[in-house]
LUMFI-164333 format. One line per 4 residues: number of its first residue (from 1); for each residue x, y, z of C-alpha. Coordinates in steps of 0.02 Angstrom, whole numbers, always signed. Last residue first. Example, Ala and Ser with C-alpha at 12.3 -4.5 7.8 and 13.67 -1.06 7.14 Angstrom:
2
2	+684:-53:+357; +615:-225:+390 $
This chain:
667
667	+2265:+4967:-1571; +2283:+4802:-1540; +2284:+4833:-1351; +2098:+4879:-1348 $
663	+2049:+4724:-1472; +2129:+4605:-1341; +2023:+4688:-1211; +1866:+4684:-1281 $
659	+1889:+4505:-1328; +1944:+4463:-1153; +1777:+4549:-1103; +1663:+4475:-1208 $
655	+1747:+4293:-1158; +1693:+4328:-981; +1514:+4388:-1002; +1489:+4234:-1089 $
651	+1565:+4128:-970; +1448:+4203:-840; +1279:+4200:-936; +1322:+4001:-963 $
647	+1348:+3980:-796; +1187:+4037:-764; +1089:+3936:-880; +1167:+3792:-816 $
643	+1112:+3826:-629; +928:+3860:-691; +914:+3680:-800; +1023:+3576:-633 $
639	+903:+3657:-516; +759:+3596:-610; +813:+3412:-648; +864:+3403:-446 $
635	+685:+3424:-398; +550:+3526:-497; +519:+3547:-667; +351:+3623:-717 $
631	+411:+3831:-726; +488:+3764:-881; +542:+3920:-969; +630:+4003:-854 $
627	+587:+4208:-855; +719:+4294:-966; +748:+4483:-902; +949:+4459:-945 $
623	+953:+4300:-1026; +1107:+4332:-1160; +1182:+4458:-1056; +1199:+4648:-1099 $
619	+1378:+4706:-1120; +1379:+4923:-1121; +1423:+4985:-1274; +1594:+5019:-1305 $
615	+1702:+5174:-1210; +1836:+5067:-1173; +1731:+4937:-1077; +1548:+4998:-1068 $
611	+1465:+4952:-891; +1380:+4832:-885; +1189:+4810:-896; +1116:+4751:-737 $
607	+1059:+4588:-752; +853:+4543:-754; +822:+4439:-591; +834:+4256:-575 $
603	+685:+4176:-557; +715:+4069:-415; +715:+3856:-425; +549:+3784:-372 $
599	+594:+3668:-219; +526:+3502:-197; +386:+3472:-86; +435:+3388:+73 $
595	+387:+3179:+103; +500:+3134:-47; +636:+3189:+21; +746:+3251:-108 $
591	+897:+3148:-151; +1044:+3068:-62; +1018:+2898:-91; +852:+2872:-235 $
587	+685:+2911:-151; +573:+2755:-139; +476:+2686:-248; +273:+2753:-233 $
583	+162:+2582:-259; +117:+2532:-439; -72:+2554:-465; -174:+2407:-444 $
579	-203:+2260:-574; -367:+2219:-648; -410:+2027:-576; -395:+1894:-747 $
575	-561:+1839:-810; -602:+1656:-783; -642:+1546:-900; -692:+1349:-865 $
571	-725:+1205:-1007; -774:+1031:-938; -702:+863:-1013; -796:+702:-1020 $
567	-768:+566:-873; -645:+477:-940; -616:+288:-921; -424:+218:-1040 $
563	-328:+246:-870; -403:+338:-754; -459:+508:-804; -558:+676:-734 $
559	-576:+805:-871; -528:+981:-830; -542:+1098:-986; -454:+1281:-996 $
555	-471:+1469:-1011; -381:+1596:-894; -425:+1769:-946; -281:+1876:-1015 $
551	-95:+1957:-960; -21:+1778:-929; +67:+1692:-806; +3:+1532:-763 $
547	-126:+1481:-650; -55:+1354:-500; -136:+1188:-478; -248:+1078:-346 $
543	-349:+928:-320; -478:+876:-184; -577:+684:-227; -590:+659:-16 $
539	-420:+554:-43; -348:+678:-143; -334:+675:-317; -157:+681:-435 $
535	-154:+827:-566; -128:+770:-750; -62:+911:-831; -81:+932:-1033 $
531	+47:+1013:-1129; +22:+1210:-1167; -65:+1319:-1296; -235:+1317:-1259 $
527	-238:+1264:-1072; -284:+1062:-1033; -303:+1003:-851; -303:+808:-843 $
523	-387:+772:-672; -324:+619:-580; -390:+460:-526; -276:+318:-433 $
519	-408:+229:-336; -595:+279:-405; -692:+418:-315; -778:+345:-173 $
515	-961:+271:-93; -1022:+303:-288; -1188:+415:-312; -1099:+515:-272 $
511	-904:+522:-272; -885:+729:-319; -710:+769:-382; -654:+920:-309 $
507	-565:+1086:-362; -425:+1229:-302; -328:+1336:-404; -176:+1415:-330 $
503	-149:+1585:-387; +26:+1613:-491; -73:+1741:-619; -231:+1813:-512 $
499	-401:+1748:-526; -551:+1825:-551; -746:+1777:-494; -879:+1717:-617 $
495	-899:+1536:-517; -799:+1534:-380; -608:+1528:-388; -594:+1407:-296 $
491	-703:+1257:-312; -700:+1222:-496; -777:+1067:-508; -723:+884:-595 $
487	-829:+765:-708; -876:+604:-607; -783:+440:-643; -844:+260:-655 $
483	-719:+153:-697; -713:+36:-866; -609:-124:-795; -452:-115:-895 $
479	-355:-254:-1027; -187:-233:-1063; -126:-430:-1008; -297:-515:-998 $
475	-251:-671:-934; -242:-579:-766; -410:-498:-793; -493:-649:-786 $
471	-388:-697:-616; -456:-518:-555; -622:-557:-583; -641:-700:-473 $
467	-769:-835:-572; -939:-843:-473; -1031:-984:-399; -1210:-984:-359 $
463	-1281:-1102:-245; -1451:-1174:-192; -1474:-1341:-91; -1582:-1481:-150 $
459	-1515:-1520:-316; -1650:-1580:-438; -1577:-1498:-553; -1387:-1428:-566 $
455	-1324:-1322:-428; -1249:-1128:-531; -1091:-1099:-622; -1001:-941:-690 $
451	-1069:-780:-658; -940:-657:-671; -812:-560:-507; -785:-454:-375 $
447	-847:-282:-463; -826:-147:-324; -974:-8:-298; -1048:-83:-159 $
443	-1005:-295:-178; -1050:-337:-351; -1057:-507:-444; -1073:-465:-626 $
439	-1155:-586:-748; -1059:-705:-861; -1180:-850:-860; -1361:-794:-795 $
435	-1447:-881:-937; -1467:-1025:-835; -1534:-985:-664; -1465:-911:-530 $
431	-1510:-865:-331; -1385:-780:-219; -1391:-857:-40; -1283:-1009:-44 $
427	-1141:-884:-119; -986:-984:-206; -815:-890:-248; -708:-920:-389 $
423	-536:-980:-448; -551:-1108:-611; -551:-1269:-664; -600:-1384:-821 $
419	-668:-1554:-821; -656:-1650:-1002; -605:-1824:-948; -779:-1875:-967 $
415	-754:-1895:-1124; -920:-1911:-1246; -1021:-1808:-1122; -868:-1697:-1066 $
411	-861:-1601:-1237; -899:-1426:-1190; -804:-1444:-1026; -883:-1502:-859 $
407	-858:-1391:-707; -741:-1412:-568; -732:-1254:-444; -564:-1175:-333 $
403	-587:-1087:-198; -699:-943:-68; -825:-988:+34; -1004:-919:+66 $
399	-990:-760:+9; -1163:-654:+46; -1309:-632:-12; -1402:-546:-171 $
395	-1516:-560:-326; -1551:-460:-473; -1629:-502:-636; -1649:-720:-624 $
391	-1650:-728:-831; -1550:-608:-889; -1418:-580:-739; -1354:-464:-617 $
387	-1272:-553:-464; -1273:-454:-290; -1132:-495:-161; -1100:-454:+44 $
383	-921:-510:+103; -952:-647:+228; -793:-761:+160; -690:-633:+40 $
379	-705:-600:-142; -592:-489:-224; -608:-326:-246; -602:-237:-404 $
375	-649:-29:-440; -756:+99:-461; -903:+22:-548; -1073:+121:-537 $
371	-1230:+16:-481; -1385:+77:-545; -1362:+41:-737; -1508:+42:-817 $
367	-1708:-42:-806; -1785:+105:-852; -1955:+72:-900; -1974:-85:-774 $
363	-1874:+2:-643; -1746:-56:-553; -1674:-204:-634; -1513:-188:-528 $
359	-1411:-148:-684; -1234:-164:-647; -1102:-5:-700; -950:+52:-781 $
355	-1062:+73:-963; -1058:-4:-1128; -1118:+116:-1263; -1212:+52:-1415 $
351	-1209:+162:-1568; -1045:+94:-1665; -1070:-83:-1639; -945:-176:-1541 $
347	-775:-226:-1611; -746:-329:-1456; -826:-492:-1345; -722:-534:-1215 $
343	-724:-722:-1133; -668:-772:-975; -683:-913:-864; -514:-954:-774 $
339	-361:-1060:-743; -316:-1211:-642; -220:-1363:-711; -203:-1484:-562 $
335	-73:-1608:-623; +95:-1531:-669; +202:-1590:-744; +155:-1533:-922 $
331	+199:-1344:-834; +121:-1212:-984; +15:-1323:-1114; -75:-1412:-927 $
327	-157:-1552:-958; -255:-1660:-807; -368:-1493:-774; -409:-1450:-944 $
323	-358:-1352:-1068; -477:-1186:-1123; -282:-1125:-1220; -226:-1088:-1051 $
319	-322:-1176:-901; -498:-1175:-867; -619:-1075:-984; -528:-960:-1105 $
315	-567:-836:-1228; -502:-697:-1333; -612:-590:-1464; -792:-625:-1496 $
311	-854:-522:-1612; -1002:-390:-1585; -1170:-354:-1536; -1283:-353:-1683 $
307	-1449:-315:-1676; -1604:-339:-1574; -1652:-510:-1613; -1828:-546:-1503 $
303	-1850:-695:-1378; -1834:-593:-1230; -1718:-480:-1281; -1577:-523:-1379 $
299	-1424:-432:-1442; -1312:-522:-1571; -1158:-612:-1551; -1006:-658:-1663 $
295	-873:-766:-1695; -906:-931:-1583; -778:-1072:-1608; -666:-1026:-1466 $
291	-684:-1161:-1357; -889:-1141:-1351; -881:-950:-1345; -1001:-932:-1179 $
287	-905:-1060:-1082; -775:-913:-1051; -910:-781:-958; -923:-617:-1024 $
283	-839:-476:-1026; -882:-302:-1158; -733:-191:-1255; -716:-34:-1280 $
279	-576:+22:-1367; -418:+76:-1282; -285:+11:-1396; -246:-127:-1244 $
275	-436:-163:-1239; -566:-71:-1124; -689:-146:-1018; -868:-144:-986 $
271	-924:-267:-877; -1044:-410:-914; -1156:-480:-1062; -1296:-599:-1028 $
267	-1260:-779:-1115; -1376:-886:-1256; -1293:-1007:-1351; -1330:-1050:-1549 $
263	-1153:-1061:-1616; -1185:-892:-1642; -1167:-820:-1501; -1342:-743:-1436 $
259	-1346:-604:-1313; -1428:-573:-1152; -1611:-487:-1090; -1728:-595:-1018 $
255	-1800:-747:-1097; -1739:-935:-1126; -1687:-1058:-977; -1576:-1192:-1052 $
251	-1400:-1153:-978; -1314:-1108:-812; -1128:-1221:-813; -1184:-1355:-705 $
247	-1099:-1398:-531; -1132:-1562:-450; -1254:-1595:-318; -1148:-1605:-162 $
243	-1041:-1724:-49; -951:-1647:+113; -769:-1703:+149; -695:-1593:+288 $
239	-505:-1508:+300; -434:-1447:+451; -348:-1595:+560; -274:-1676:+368 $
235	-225:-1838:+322; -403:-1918:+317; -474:-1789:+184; -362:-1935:+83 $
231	-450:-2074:+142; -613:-1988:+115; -580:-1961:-62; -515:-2139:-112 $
227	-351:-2176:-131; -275:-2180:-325; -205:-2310:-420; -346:-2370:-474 $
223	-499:-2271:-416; -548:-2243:-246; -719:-2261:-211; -813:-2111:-110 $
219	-908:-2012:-244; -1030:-1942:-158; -1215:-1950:-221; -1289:-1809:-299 $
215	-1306:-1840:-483; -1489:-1843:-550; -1516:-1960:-687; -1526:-1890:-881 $
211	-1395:-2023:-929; -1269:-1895:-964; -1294:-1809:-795; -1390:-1672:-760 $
207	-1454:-1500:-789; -1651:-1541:-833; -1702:-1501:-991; -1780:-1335:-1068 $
203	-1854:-1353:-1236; -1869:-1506:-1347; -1760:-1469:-1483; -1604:-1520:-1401 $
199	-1451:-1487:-1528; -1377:-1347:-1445; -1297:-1440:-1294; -1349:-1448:-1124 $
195	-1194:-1434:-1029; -1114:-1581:-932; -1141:-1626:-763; -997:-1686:-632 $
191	-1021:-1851:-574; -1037:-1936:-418; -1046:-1764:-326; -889:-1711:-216 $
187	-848:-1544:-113; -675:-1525:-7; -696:-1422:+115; -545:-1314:+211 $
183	-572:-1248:+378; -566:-1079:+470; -740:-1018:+431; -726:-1062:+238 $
179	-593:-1113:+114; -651:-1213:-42; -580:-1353:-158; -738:-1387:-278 $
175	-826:-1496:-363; -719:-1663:-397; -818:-1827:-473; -657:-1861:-581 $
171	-520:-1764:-526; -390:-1883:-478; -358:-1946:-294; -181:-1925:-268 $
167	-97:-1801:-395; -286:-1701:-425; -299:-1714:-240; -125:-1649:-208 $
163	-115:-1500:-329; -307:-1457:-248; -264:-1424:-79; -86:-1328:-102 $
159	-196:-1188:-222; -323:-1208:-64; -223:-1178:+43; -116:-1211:+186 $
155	-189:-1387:+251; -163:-1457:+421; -63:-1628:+432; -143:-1786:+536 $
151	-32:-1874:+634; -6:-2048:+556; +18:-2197:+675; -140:-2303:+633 $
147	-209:-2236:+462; -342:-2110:+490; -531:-2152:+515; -627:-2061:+375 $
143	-663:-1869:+417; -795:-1762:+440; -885:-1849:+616; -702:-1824:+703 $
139	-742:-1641:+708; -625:-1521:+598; -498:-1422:+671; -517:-1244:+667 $
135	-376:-1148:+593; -308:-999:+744; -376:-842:+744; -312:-676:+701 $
131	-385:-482:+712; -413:-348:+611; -520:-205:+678; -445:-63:+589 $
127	-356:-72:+413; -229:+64:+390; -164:+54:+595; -155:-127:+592 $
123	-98:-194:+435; +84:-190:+513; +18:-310:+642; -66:-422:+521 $
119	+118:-460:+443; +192:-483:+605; +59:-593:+676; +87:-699:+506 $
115	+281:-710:+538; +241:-752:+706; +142:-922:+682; -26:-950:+631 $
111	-160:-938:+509; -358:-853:+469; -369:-680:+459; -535:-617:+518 $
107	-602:-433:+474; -728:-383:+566; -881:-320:+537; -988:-448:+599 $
103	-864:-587:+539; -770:-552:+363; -640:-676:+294; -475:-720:+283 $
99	-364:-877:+243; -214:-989:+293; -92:-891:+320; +46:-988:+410 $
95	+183:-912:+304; +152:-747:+208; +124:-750:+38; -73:-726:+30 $
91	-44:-581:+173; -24:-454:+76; -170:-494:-44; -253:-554:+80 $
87	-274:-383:+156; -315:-289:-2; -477:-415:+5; -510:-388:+175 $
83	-488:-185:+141; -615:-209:-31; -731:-300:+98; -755:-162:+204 $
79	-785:-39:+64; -920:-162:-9; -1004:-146:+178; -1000:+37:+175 $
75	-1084:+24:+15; -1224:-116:+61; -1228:-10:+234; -1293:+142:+110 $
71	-1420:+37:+25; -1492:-38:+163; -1446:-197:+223; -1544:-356:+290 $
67	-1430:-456:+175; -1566:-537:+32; -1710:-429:+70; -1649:-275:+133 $
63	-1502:-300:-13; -1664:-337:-150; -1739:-197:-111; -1628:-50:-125 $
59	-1543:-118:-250; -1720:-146:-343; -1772:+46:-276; -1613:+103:-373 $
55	-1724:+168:-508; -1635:+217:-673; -1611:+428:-700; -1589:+429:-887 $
51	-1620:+290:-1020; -1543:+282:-1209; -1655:+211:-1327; -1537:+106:-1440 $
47	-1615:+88:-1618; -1645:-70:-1683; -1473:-147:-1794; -1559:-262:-1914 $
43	-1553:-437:-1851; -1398:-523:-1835; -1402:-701:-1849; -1447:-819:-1732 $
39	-1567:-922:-1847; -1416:-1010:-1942; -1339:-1033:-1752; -1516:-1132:-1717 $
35	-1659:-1114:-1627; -1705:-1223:-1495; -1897:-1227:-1477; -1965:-1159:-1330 $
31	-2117:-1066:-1472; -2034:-902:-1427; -1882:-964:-1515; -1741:-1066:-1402 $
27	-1544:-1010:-1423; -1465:-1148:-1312; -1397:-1082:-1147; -1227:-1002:-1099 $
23	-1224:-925:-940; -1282:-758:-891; -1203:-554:-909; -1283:-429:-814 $
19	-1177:-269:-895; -1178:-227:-1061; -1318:-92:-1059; -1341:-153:-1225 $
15	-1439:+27:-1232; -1592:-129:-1270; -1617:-130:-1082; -1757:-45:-1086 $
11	-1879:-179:-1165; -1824:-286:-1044; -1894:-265:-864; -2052:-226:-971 $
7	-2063:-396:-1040; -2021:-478:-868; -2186:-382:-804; -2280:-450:-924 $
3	-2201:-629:-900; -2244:-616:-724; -2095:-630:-592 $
């Protein structure tokens, strides 16, 4: 890559885009010269240009040049690997598993006996295209010549492995305990090569051992005490010796875009994360804080300050408390301490942003996160990988063997006793260079792990090893990946239709440009007035709730959420459907039917007067010639009015005439 074009490739990144992180290298000025932790101070805080629609042509490119994928079957073929990895982790416990990995789209289990065909057998029907083979035997040619009378013993694991190496053969000249097709392999370099430390002043050195000499010779000799290497690969039918360049923590390579610690190191920052109050936080590689006595780190790119990043928070690299492989704080007893490389850097500056994605180095102007997160997988043999990094931008291949990886600890020049260890993958196809510490492995949209470790000069063969992510995140009690989430939509109703009070509402959660919506998302609907719901997704991102009762429009937010990521909240209203006129009720028992027009009482006609009684005058009634005065009543109201009336007439009529008569015989 031309430094002009590098120079572009970082003058975008400056969002702190917080994803490619790189190992730790000296600070060096644009002159090569090492700078040092006085000089790595933060600069004034430059302003963050943020960056919209980033190029995935590099993606694109790099996994048809690297894998012979396009971008979709890079997706599809993360997918895959996220069901081998779920698939080991059911079957890690099982007896006679031995390992799993991925062979032309398929997923291979690695083991024996029927406990193990049991437990792939109920994987069956979720996971398709599983099958199990038997552990391959290693050819004669790998191993030393076995005692007379012993029967060689097949290996388990790797965990298994590596307790009885450390035990038996120590771990001095160790690189790696590794599982791949079938067979365990056992790597050893004559000695393993420290880190370049911040006090060289003459630029970029080779990564080697403390003499400056190459190390790739096999250590072989057994020490006192111990048996050598090859006697030991010896016991087993399924494990092979093979000798390699030692491993190097990435370092001494200046440029790209990374961050400074200030103890004068120069890393790449990783995933976005959230701490156990929810803030966000940024992951890194463990190596990068120098045991714990870095504080802070600023923003570089390419030679130039940009600002201050943040503090460094919790670290470790190897076992608890950065120990090393012979000490264990936890189990003193035993001898093949194994831990991690992890650092997180916290109280971030207020106007950077770290995103749930991996920069692919797309485009020159906008060189942004391309990659969206959705989840962890971890790594599996033949699972495709791209690593994100400073110094070697984007680069991608495939998992070569999965295990546990030796590399010196900040101290190992003066004692060589300082090896630390840690669980991690190795890919002979991804290319590194220092810098690239603490950069994101990716397989489709899953994060598998951080840059860790890379050969040392003047190896011969490339490698790349990784640190599993979800080991990091297991010292990390609290701590979440930062998901990639789309906002939700309003499927049904449409947009500017009505809804009805007890209506099921109906949405979706788009997954583009993801291949899925993240594992255990919901959609937290909030009404004015009422507690928040959190409705469950679908598989295909589909959710669904009632509308309440109300006499108004329907106003609320959806916001899709999982855990501590968010997606931002959108506001919907929907006017409530007018209501129709109340249906006819029927007729009460025994009434009118309602079918036949009620009848309209008779107008009674005007009374006769009566006759005088004992020559009075003659008795009148009250409503003689009256017409009814509420012609409008109809139905049994009416007829009960007119019927009153007359009965009233009558009783009157009566009590005239029993006064009449009373008053007659008075007299």
């Amino acid at each position: 890559m031309t430094a002009a074009r590098r120079a572009h490739l970082v003058l975008g990144a400056a969002t702190g885009i917080l994803l490619s992180a790189t190992c730790a290298s000296p600070a060096m000025a644009g002159d090569g010269s090492a700078t040092t932790p006085a000089l790595a101070q933060a600069a004034p805080a430059a302003p963050v240009q943020s960056t919209s629609g980033p190029s995935d042509a590099a993606l694109a490119d790099a996994a048809l040049r690297d894998l012979g994928l396009t971008r979709e079957q890079f997706a599809a073929a993360g997918e895959r690997g996220a069901s081998a990895a779920a698939a080991a982790n059911r079957l890690r416990g099982v007896p006679g598993y031995a390992g799993i990995r991925l062979d032309g789209g398929h997923i291979v289990v690695t083991g024996s006996g029927a406990e193990l065909l049991a437990g792939v057998a109920a994987l069956a029907p979720g996971i398709p295209d599983i099958a199990v083979e038997a552990p391959r035997a290693v050819p004669e040619s790998g191993h030393a010549a076995p005692k007379s009378g012993t029967v060689p013993q097949l290996a388990g694991s790797t965990e298994q492995l590596f307790q009885a190496y450390v035990r038996d053969v120590g771990p001095h000249g160790l690189q790696a305990v590794m599982a791949a097709d079938g067979k365990f392999i056992i790597r050893t370099g004559a000695v393993n090569a420290p880190e370049s430390t911040t006090d060289q002043s003459s630029g970029p050195g080779p990564e080697a051992a403390g003499d400056g000499s190459p190390a790739d010779t096999m250590t072989t000799a057994a020490r006192p005490g111990k048996v050598s290497p090859a006697e030991f690969v010896a016991r087993y039918a399924n494990v092979e010796l093979d000798g390699a360049a030692p491993l190097a923590s990435e370092a001494d390579v200046p440029g790209g875009v990374g961050y400074i610690a200030d103890t004068g190191w120069i890393c790449s920052t990783g995933f976005s994360a959230f701490d156990p109050a929810g803030l966000p936080a940024v992951l890194s590689a463990g190596h990068c804080a120098s045991d714990g006595q870095a504080t802070t780190a600023t923003l570089e790119f390419q030679f130039v300050q940009a600002g201050r990043l943040g503090s460094f928070g919790f670290s470790q690299f190897g076992g608890p408390g950065n120990s090393r492989i012979i000490e264990d704080p936890l189990d003193p007893n035993n001898p093949g301490n194994v831990g991690t490389d992890i650092s997180v850097i916290e109280d971030l500056r207020d106007d950077l942003d770290p995103l749930p994605a991996a920069s692919t180095w797309g485009d020159p102007s906008q060189p942004g996160p391309d990659v969206k997160i959705i989840g962890t997988a971890d790594p599996v043999q033949g699972m495709p990988v791209c690593r994100s990094g400073r110094t070697s931008a984007w680069s991608c291949g495939t998992v070569d063997a999965v295990g546990i990886f030796v590399v010196p600890g900040p101290d190992y020049a003066a004692d060589e006793t300082d090896l630390r260890a840690f669980r991690g993958f190795l890919s002979y196809g991804v290319q590194s260079s220092g810098g690239d510490s603490g950069g994101p492995y990716v397989s489709g949209n899953y994060a598998v792990g951080t840059h860790a470790a890379g050969d040392a000069p003047p190896a011969t063969v490339n490698f790349a090893v990784g640190a599993t992510l979800s080991e990091s995140l297991a010292v990390l009690p609290g701590y979440q990946l930062e998901l990639f989430l789309n906002k939700p939509a309003i499927t049904s109703p449409a947009p500017g239709a009505t809804y009805e009070p007890g209506q099921t509402l109906t949405g979706t959660v788009a997954a583009a440009p993801a291949s899925a919506v993240a594992a255990g998302s919901s959609v937290r609907i909030t009404m004015q007035g009422k507690d928040p719901e959190d409705v469950p997704l679908g598989a295909a991102g589909s959710f669904s709730f009632t509308a309440p009762d109300g006499p108004g429009p329907l106003r609320f937010t959806a916001e899709t959420i999982n855990g501590s990521s968010r997606s931002g909240a959108v506001e919907f209203d929907f006017a409530r459907e007018a209501p129709e006129p109340p249906a006819p009720q029927p007729p009460a028992p025994g009434g009118p039917d309602p079918e036949q027009p009620a009848p309209v009482p008779p107008v009674p006609a005007p009374a006769a007067p009566q006759p005088p009684v004992d020559g009075g005058a003659a008795v009148v009634p009250a409503d003689a010639g009256a017409v009814p005065a509420d012609l409008a009543n109809t139905g049994a109201a009416g007829l009960l009015a007119a019927s009153g009336a007359a009965v009233a007439a009558l009783l009157a009529g009566i009590l005239l005439a029993v006064w009449g008569r009373r008053r007659r015989q008075s007299r």
